[in-house]
C-alpha positions in Angstrom: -2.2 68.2 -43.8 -2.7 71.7 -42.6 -6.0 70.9 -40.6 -5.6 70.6 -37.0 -5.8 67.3 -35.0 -9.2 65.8 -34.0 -9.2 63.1 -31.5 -12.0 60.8 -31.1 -13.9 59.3 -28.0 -16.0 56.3 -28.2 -19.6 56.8 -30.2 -21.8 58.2 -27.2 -24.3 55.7 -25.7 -27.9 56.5 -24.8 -28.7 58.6 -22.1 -30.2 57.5 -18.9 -33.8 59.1 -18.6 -34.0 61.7 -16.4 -36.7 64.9 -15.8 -35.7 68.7 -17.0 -33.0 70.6 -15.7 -32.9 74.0 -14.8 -30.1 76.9 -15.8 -28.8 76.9 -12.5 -28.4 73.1 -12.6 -25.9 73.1 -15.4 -23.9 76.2 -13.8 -21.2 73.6 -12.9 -17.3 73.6 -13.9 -17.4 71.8 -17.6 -15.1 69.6 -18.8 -13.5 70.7 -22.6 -15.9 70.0 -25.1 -15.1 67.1 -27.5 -16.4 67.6 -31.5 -15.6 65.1 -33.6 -17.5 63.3 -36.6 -18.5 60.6 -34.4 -19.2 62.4 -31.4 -20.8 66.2 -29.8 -20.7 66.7 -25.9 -19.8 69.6 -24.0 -20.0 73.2 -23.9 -19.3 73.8 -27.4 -17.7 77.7 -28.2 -18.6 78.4 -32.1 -16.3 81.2 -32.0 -13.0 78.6 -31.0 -14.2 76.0 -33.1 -13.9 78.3 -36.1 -10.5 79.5 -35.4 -9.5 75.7 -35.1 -10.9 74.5 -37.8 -9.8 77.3 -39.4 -12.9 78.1 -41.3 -14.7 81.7 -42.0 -17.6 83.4 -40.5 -20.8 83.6 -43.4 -20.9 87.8 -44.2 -23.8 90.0 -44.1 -22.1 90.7 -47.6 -22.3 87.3 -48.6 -26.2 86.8 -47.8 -26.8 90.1 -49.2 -25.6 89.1 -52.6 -27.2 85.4 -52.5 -30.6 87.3 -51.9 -30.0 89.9 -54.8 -28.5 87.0 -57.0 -31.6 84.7 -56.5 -34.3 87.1 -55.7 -35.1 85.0 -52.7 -35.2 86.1 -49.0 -32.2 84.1 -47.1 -33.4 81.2 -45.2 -34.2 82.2 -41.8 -30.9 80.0 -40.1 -28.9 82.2 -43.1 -30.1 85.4 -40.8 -29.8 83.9 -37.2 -26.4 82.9 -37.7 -27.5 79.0 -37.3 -25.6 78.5 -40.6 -22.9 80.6 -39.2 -19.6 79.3 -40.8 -17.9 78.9 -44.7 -15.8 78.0 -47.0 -15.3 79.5 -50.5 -19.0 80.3 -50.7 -18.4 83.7 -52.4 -16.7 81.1 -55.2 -20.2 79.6 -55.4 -21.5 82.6 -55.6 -19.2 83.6 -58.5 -20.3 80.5 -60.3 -24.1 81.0 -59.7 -24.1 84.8 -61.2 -21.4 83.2 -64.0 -23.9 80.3 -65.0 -20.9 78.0 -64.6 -22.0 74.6 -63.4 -22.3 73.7 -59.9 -23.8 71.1 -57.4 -25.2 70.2 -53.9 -23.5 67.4 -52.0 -25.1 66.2 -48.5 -25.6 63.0 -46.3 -27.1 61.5 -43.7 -26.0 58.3 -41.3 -28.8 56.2 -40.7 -28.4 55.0 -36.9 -32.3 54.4 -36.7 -35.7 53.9 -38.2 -36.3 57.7 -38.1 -35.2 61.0 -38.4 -34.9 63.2 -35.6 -35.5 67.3 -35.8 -31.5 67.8 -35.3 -31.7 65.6 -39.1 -34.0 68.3 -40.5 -31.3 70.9 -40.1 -29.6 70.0 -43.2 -31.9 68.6 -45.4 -34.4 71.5 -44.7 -31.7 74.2 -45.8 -30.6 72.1 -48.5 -33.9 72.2 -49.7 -33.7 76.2 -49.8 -30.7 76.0 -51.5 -32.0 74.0 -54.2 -34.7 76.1 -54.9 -32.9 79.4 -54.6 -30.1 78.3 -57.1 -31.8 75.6 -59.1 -28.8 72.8 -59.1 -28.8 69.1 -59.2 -28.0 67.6 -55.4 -26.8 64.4 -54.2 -27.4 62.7 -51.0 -25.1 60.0 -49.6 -26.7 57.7 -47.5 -23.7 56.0 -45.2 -24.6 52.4 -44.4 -21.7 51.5 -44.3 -19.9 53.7 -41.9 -23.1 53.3 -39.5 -21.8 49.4 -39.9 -18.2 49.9 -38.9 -18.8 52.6 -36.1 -21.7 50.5 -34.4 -22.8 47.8 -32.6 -25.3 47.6 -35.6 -26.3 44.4 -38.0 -25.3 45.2 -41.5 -29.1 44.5 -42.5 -30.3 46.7 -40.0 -27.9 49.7 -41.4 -29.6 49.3 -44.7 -33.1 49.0 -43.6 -32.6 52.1 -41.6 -31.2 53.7 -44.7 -34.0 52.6 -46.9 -35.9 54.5 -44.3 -34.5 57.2 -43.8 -34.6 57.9 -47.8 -38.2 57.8 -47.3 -38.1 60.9 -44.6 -35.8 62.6 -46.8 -38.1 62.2 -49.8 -40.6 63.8 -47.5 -38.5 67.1 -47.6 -39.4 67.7 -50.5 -36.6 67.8 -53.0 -36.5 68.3 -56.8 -37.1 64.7 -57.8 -35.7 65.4 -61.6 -32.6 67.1 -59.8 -31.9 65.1 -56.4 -29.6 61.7 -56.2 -30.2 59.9 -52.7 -28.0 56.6 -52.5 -26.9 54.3 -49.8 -23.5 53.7 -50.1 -23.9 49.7 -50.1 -25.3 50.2 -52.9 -23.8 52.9 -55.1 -20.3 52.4 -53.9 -19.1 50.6 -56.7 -19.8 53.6 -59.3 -17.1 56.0 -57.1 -14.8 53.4 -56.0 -12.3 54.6 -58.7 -12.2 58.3 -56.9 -12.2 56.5 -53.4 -9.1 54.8 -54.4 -7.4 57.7 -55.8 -8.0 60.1 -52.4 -7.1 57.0 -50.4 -4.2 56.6 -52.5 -3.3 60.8 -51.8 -3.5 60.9 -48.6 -1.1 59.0 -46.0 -2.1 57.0 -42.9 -0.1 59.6 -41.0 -2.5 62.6 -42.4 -5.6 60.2 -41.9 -4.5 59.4 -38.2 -3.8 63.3 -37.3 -7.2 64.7 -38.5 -9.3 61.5 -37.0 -7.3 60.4 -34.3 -7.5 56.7 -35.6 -5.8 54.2 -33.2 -4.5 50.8 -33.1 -8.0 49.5 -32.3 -10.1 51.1 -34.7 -11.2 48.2 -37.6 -9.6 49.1 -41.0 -12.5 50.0 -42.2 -12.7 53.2 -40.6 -9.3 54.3 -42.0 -10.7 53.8 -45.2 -13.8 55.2 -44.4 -13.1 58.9 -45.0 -12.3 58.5 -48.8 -15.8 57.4 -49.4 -17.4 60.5 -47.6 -14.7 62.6 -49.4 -16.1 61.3 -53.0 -19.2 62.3 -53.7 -17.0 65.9 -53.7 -16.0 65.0 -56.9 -18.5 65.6 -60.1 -17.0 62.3 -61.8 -18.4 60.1 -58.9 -22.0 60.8 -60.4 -21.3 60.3 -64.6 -24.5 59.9 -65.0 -25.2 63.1 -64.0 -21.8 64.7 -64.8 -20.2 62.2 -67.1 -16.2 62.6 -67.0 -16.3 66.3 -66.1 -14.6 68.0 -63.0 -15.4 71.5 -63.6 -18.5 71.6 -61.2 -17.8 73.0 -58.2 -19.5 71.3 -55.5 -20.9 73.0 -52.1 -21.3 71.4 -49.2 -24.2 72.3 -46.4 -23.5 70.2 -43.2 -23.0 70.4 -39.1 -19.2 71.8 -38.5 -18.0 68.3 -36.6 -17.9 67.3 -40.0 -15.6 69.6 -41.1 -12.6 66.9 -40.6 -13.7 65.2 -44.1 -14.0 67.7 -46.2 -10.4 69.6 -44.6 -9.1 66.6 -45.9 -10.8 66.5 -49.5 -10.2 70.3 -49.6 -6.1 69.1 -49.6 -6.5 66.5 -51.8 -9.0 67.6 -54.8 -6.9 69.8 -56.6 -4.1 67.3 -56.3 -6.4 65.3 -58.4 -7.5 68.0 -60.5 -10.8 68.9 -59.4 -11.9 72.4 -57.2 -12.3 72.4 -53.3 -15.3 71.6 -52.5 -17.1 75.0 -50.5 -19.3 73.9 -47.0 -21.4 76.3 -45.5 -21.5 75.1 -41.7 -24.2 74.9 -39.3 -24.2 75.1 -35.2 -25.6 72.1 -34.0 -29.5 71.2 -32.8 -29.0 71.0 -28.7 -30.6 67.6 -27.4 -34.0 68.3 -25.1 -31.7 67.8 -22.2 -30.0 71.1 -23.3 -27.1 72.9 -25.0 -24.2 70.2 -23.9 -25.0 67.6 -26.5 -26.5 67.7 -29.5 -29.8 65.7 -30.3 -28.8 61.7 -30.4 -31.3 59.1 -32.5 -29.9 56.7 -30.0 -31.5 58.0 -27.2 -35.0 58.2 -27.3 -34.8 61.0 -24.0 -33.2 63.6 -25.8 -34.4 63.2 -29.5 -37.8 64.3 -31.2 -38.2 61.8 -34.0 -40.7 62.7 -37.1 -42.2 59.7 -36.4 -43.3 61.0 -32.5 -47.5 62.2 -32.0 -47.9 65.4 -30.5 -48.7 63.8 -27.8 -45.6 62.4 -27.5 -43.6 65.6 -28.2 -45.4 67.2 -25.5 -44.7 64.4 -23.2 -41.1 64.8 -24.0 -40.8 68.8 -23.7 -42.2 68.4 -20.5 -40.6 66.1 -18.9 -37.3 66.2 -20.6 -36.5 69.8 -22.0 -34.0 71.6 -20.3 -35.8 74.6 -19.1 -34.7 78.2 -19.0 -37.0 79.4 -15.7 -35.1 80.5 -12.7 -34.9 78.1 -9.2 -37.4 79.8 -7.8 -40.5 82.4 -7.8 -38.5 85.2 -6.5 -35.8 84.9 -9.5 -38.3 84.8 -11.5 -39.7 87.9 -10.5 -36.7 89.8 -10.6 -34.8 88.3 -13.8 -37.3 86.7 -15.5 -36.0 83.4 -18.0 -32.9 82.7 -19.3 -34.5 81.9 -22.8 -30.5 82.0 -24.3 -30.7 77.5 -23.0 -34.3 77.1 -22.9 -34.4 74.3 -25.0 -38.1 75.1 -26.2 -37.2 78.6 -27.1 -34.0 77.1 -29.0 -36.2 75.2 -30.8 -38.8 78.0 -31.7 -35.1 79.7 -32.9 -35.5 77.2 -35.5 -38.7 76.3 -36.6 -40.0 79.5 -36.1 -40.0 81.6 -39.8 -41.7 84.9 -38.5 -38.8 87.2 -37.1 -41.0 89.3 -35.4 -43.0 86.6 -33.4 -40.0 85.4 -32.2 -38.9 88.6 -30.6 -42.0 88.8 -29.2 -41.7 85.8 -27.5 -38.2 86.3 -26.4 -38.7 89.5 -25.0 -42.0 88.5 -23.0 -40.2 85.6 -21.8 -36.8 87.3 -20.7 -38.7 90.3 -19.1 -39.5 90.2 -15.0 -43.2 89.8 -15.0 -45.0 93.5 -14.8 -45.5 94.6 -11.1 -48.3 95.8 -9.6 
């Protein structure tokens, strides 16, 4: 396995409450960010993280030809660089201006009763690529790895799954071309592709891309073959019967990247393409850019579930704020808006460009003087 090591800390626990911090606050000596799967914290540098993983930045060239290919505009976090990263898009590009067949494969672990806006990320680009190239997707609903990572009930992973299909519905998706299932309940239809990527890849390979140890339940070895299936079209015959021609690409955060290095090796192997990902940066928690959001901490996540009120509650006491330590910074710098968590946020929610300059620029200017 040609993909680097990744090794794994403990799922993170909840964060204690506490009020927002300022920039200079967090100016304090880091320790190396960890990015796993399981687990975001730290200072995370998008430019290292692509060299390690060893994936490619998304082109100017590349969003230039899905926009002349589709006639649609790129999705606003195509042209801020939030979906920043690829692999073998311009083959899914090939196949879209080809008419040959192709599908969208992404997930979701369901660790509560709600989705939080960090969730949105994927589902919400999914959604626009759907509609731009008019494909059937599929959405894997993990149960069953929230089970064997968590302190969880196994009836409480499925009722949060049965939720979370509901959010998900909300997004919108093509209901005669979407797929949601939990894997508790759809695993029996792929278990003859889970068996044959467990079967090509050793526990060697497994351990050096996960950093499984002696510890860790069998159930997460196996885990990763079931993620790694819905990669292949003949885990879904009733959509694709025994066919392994589509190509499948693959819209997700870039800690999971580890999966899908690993089915990368082993589809062709099996006769099928590599599956192509197009990666996104990850949704900072309100606390600020050293974590992303968690649903198991109520402090640093904005569920869809939350009032307004309670959104503004939590901006204002909990978002990490960009303003300077005091008045006379202000004056003469004005804000940091680059981790002001409010401004990340407008970053992506935001569609009009030019209102978000606007905004930037008023609140990164010193005040006027008179």
């Amino acid at each position: 396995m040609s993909a680097e090591q990744e090794i794994p800390k403990a799922a993170a626990t909840a964060e204690a409450e506490a009020p927002a911090a300022t920039a200079s606050e967090q100016e304090k000596p880091a320790a190396d960010p960890v990015v796993t799967p399981w687990e975001v914290e730290g200072d995370v540098d998008y430019e290292k993280l692509v060299k390690r993983f060893g994936s490619q930045y998304i082109r100017p060239e590349q969003i230039e030809r899905m926009e002349r290919l589709t006639g649609k505009k790129a999705h606003p976090w195509l042209r801020r660089g939030v979906f920043f990263s690829q692999r073998d898009f311009d083959k899914i590009l090939d196949c879209y201006e080809n008419k040959k067949p192709f599908y969208i494969y992404t997930g979701r672990g369901p660790s509560s009763d709600s989705l939080h806006l960090g969730h949105l990320v994927p589902f919400f680009f999914t959604k626009y690529l759907q509609d731009a190239f008019d494909v059937p997707l599929v959405i894997q609903v993990t149960d069953d790895e929230k089970f064997l990572w968590k302190d969880m009930k196994q009836e409480d992973c499925y009722k949060f799954a049965r939720e979370n299909i509901k959010d998900i519905i909300a997004c919108g998706f093509d209901p005669e071309k979407t797929f949601i299932f939990s894997d508790f309940e759809y695993i029996g239809h792929m278990y003859k592709n889970i068996c044959r990527i467990q079967k090509a890849v050793t526990y060697s390979q497994a351990r050096g891309i996960f950093g499984f140890c002696d510890s860790d339940n069998i159930g997460k070895h196996g885990f990763p073959a079931i993620q790694a299936a819905p990669a292949l079209p003949t885990s879904f015959p009733h959509i694709f019967g025994e066919n392994k021609k589509p190509y499948c690409l693959i819209p997700c955060a870039i800690d999971q990247d580890p999966y899908f290095r690993m089915t990368r090796d082993v589809a062709p192997k099996l006769g099928y393409h590599k599956p192509a990902l197009l990666h996104s940066k990850f949704f900072p928690a309100l606390q600020g850019l050293n974590t992303k959001m968690s649903a198991s901490s109520s402090s640093s996540a904005i569920y869809v579930t939350d009032t307004a009120n309670q959104i503004k509650k939590k901006i204002n006491k909990y978002a990490f704020s960009g303003g300077r330590v005091s008045a006379e910074e202000q004056r003469e710098f004005g804000a940091n808006v680059d981790v002001d968590v409010s401004y990340i946020y407008l970053s992506f929610f935001l569609d009009d460009d030019a209102k978000l300059k606007e905004i930037h620029d008023v609140c990164s200017s010193p005040p006027l003087r008179y």
